[in-house]
Every structure is written in C-alpha cells, then in structure tokens.
C-alpha positions as CSV (number, residue, x, y, z in Angstrom):
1,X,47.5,-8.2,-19.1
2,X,43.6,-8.8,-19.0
3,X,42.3,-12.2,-18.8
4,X,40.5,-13.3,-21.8
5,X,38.9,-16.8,-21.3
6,X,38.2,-18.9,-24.0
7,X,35.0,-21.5,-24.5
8,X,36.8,-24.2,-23.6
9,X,38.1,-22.3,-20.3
10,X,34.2,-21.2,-19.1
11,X,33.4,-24.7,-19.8
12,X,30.7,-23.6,-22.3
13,X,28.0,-26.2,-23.7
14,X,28.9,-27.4,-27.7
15,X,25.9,-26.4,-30.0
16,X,23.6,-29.0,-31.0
17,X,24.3,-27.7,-34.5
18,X,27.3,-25.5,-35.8
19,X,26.6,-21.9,-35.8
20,X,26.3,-19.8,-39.0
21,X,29.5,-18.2,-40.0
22,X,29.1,-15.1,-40.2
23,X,29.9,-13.6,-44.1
24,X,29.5,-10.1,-43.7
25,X,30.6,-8.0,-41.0
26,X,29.2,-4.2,-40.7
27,X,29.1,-3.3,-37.5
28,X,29.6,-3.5,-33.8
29,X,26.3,-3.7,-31.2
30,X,26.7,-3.1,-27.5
31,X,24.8,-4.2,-25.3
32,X,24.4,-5.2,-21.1
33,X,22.8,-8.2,-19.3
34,X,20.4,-6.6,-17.5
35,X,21.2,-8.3,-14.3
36,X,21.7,-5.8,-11.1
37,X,23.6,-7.5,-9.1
38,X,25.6,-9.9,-11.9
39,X,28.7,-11.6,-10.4
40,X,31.7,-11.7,-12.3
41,X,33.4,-15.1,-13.0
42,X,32.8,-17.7,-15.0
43,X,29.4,-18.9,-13.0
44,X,27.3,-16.1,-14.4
45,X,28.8,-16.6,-17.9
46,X,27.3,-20.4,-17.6
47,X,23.9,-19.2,-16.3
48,X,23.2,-17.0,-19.4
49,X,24.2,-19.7,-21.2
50,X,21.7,-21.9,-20.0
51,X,18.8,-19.8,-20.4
52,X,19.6,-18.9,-24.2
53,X,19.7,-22.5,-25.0
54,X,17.4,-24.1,-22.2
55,X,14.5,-21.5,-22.1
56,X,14.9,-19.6,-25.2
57,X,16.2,-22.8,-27.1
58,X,19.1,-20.9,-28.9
59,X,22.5,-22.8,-29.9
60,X,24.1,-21.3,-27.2
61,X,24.9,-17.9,-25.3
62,X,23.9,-15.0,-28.0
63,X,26.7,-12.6,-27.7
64,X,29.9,-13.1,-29.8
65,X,31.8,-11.5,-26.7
66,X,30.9,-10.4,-23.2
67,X,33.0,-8.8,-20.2
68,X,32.4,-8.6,-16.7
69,X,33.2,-6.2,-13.8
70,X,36.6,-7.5,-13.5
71,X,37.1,-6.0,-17.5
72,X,38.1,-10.2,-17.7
73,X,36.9,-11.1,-21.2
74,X,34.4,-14.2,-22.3
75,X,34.4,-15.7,-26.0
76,X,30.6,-16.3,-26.9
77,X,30.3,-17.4,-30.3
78,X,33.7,-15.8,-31.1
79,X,34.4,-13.9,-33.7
80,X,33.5,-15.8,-36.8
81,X,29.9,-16.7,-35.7
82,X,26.8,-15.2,-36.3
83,X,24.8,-14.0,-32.8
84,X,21.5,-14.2,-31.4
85,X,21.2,-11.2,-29.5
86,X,20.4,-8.5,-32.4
87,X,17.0,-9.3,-34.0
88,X,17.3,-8.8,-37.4
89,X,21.0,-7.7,-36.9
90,X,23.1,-10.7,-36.7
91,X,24.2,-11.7,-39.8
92,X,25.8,-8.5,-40.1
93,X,27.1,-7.7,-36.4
94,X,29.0,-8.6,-34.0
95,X,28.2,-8.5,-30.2
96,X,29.8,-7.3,-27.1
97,X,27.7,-7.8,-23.7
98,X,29.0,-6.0,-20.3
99,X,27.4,-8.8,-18.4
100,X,26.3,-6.3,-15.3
101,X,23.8,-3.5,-15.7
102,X,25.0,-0.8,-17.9
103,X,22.2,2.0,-16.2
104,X,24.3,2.2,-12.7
105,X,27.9,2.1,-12.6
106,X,30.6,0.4,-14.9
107,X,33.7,0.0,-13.3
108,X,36.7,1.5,-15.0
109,X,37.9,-2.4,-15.5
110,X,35.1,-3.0,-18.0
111,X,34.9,0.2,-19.5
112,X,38.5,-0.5,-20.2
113,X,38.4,-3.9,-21.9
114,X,34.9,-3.3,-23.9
115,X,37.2,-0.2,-25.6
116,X,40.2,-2.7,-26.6
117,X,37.8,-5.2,-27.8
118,X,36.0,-2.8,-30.0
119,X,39.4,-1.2,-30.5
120,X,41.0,-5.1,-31.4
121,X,37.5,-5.8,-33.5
122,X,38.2,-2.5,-35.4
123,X,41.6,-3.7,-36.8
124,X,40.6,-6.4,-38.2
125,X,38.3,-4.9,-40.3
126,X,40.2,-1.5,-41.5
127,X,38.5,0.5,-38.8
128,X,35.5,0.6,-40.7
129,X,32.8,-0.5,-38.8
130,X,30.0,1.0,-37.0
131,X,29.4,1.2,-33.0
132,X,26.0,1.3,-32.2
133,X,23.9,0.5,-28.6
134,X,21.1,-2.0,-29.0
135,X,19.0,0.5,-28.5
136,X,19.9,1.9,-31.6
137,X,18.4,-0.5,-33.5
138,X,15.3,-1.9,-31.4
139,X,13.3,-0.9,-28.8
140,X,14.7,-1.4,-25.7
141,X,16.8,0.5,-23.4
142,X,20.0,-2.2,-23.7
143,X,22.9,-1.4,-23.2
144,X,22.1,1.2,-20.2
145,X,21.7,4.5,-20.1
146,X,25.3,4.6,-18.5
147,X,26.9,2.4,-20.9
148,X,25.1,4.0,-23.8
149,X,26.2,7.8,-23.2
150,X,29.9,6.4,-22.3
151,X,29.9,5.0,-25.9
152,X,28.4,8.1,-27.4
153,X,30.9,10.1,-25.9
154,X,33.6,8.3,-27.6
155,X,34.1,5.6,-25.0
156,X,37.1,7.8,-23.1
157,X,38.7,6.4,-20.2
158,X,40.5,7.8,-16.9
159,X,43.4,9.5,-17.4
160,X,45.2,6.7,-15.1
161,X,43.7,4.1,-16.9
162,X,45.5,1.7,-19.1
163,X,45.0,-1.3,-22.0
164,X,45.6,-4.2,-19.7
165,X,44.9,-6.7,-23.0
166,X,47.8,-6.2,-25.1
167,X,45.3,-6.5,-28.5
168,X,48.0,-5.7,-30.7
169,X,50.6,-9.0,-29.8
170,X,47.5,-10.9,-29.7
171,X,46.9,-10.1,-33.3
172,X,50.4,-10.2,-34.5
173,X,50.8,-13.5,-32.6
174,X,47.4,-15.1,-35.3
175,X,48.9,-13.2,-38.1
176,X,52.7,-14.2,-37.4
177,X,51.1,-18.0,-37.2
178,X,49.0,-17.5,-40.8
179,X,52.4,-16.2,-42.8
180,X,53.6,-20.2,-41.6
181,X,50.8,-21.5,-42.9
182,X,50.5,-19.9,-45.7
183,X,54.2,-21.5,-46.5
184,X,53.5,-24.6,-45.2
185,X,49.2,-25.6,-45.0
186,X,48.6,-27.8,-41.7
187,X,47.2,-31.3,-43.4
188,X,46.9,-34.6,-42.2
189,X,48.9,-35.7,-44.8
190,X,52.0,-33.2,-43.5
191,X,51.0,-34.9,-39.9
192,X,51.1,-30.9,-39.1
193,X,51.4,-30.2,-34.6
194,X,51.6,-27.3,-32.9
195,X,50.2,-24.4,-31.8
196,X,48.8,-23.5,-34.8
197,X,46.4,-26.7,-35.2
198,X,45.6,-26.0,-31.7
199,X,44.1,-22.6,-32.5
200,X,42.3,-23.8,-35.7
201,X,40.9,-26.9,-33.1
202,X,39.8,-24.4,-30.6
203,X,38.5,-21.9,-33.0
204,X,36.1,-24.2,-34.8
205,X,35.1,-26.2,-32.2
206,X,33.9,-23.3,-30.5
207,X,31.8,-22.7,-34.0
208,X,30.2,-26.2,-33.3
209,X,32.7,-27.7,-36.0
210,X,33.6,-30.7,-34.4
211,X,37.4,-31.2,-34.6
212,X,38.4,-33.3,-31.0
213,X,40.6,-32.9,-28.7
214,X,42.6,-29.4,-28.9
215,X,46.1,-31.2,-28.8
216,X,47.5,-29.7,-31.4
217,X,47.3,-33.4,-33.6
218,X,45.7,-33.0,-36.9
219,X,44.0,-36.1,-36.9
220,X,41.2,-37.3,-39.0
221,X,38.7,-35.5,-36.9
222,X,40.7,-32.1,-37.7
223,X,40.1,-32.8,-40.9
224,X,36.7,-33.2,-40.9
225,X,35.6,-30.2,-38.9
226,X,37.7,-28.4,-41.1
227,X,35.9,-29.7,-44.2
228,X,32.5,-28.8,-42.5
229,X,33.7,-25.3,-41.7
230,X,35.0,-24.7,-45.8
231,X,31.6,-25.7,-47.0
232,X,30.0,-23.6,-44.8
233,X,32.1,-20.1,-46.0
234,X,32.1,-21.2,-50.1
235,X,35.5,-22.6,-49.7
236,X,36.8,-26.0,-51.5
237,X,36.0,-28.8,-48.5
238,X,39.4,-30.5,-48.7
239,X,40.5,-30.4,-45.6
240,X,43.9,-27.9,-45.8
241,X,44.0,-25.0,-43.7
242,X,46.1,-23.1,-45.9
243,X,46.2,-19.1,-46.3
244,X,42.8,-18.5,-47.9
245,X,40.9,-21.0,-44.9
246,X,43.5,-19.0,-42.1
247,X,41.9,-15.8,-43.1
248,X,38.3,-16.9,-43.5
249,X,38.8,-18.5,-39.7
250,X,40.6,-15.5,-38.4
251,X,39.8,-12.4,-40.4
C-alpha cells in the first residue's frame, strides 16, 4: 500500500489562525511545484511550507494535497480546508500538487497515486466533479505540459501498473467509524476514547482547530476545537461529534 503521511507525520507548522472550511466543493485543480530537481521526502514538503507562510505569509502550504516521485502522499490542508494555490478558485476547489516538475518526466509512482487520489476525491462527492490543470483557469503553464496532457488524456496508467493505496478500505474504514458515531456521539460527557476521537483530533487540528494531543481522550480541549469547527460550517457549537458534525468533518 502507498504511504500517505499525515500533517502531524511531515511535522507541518499549525496555522496562526484556523483555515476556512471549505462549503462548497466543485472541482478538482492540478497542479506541479515547479521545482526541477525536487526531492521526494518529507524535507521538500517542509520547504514549501515555509515559503507559503514565511515569504508569501499564507496560513500554511497552499495545496489541500501533494505527492511526490515516490507516488508517497502529503495532507496539506486536507480535505475539508479551503487552499491557497487557485486564485480566485479556492473556495470551490480542491488541490493536488505533484511536488516535481510536471514538463519532464512523471514517474509511473506519481502518476499512479495522483489518479487514486482524484479517483478517492471523486467518491466522495458522487463522481461529479470537475478535473482541470491550473492552467485551465489562469495564466500559467502549471501543472506541466507533461502532467497536463497525461490528465487530458484520461490520466491512463501502464498496463503493469497498479493502485498501491487501497482508497476504497480507507473510506470504508471513516464511514464504518461514522455509522458508531452516529449510534453513539463521542462527548466529553460519554468520556468517549478511541480511534475515532483520534481521527476527529487529527482532522481538526490539521484545520488549525486546536483540539491537543491526538490520544484519542476527549478532553475539554476536544471539546473546544470541536465547538470552533461547528461554528465555522453553520452547525450548533455544542461540542458532540455526532452524525451530522462526522459528515461535515469527513464528507
């Protein structure tokens, strides 16, 4: 299976403030670093990090989700938030960076996890959004003109090639979690543990919700970042993450 590497896991830098929830979702914009000679790992993750929030003073890394050569996948933003790297887009988008240059050529390994990501993001949302290059809706040349005519073509992969991020028990393992939850809401006052609080934890800390530790305890701090995130989405702040907050977190 394909490594996917959470915020916590590339050590990524907490927003000063929470980002935006993202209420609408459209569409699906590809796009590639730039970088020539971009080393996969972690490291170069960290360094575009630090110049979307150092030098361009961002919130933190613009992309919602980025893959390297390796095909190993990166949360940005995750999937909830709403990115920085589509002018005039992001509210309505979310982002996939390939985080080498998409002009000269894409290993089958990242061509190969960009596909089950879109292919993963397209579940979710009835297999109704639409793919577009950034070039589609600015004026650049991002994602590369090899990246950009692979999607085109209708992102096909090698014969030999095969899913190595097994997208379907990933989403079956949030959705088999929400039908508990929606029986039984993780509270404070149910002193609710587990996995489940852990992935609500990690998910809206990675928003900028402050919740604590991701131990799986929902504490007071839970409780709060929880709050936070419900009255940023319209939802009653009382601090229950019970079906209707499990579906606005993982939609």
């Amino acid at each position: 299976m394909r490594t996917v590497i959470n915020r916590s896991g590339w050590n990524a830098t907490p927003p000063q403030k929470p980002f935006t929830v993202r209420r609408r979702t459209n569409g699906i914009v590809l796009h590639h670093s730039g970088v020539r000679k971009a080393q996969p790992g972690p490291a170069q993750i960290k360094s575009f990090e630090q110049y979307h929030m150092r030098v361009r003073g961002w919130r933190g890394i613009a992309y919602n989700w980025l893959v390297d050569a390796d095909g190993v996948v990166y949360e940005g933003r995750g999937r909830g938030a709403v990115g920085g790297a589509t002018r005039g887009w992001n509210s309505q988008t979310i982002s996939i960076c390939y985080t080498g240059w998409g002009s000269g050529e894409v290993p089958e390994r990242a061509l190969d996890s960009i596909a089950g990501l879109i292919s993963s993001i397209q579940s979710q949302y009835g297999n109704r959004l639409w793919v577009k290059g950034h070039r589609d809706l600015a004026s650049t040349s991002c994602p590369g003109t090899t990246l950009y005519h692979w999607m085109q073509s209708g992102m096909e992969l090698k014969q030999d090639s095969s899913p190595e991020i097994d997208w379907v028990a990933l989403r079956n393992y949030i959705d088999a979690l929400g039908r508990k939850v929606a029986l039984k809401p993780l509270s404070r006052r149910r002193r609710s543990r587990g996995q489940a609080v852990r992935l609500v934890q990690r998910h809206l800390n990675g928003l900028g919700f402050e919740c604590g530790p991701v131990d799986g305890v929902y504490g007071r701090m839970t409780v709060d970042g929880v709050k936070a995130y419900q009255r940023s989405v319209g939802l009653k702040p009382d601090g229950v993450v019970g079906k209707h907050t499990w579906s606005r977190m993982f939609l």
